[in-house]
C-alpha positions, 0 to 999 in steps of 0.5 A: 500500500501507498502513504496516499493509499493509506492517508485517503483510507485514514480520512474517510475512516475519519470522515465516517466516524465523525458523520455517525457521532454527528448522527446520534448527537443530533437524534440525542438533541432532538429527544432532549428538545421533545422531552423539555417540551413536553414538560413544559406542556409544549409542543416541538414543531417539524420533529427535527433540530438543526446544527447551528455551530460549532465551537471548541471549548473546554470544561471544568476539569480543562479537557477540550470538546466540540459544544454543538449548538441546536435550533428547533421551532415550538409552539404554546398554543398551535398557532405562534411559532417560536425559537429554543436553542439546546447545547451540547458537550459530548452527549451531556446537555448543557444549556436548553434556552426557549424564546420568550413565548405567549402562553394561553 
């Protein structure tokens, strides 16, 4: 085998690897998002959340980790369509943030 051979196999072993871990942070959010809503008598619009970013960041104890950042719509009351936010560090939840909201 050559050094490109094995490089190119490295990279979309990588590339793989990280689109899985992607996969199943975004279905942990989506659960956590519809689990918050629902104890608060809300409802998640679309069934999805959607990355909106990406950052390094480090915690308490100073090792690095990716925070991922994701949207989702949800309503009060059927009719207004409102934004929350819910932050991720590895599989642990942070941070869930909901917009203010008429509640009726």
């Amino acid at each position: 085998m050559s050094l490109r051979s094995i490089l190119l196999t490295a990279l979309i072993f990588l590339g793989v690897t990280y689109w899985l871990r992607a996969r199943d942070l975004k279905q942990l959010a989506l659960v956590e998002a519809t689990k918050y809503c629902k104890n608060l008598d809300l409802a998640l619009l679309d069934e999805s959340v959607a990355l909106r970013g990406l950052k390094p960041a480090r915690n308490s104890k100073g090792k690095l980790y990716l925070s991922r950042l994701y949207q989702f719509d949800f309503t009060a009351n059927g009719e207004n369509r409102y934004q929350g936010e819910i932050i991720l560090s590895g599989r642990q939840v942070l941070h869930i943030k909901l917009a203010p909201h008429r509640i009726d």
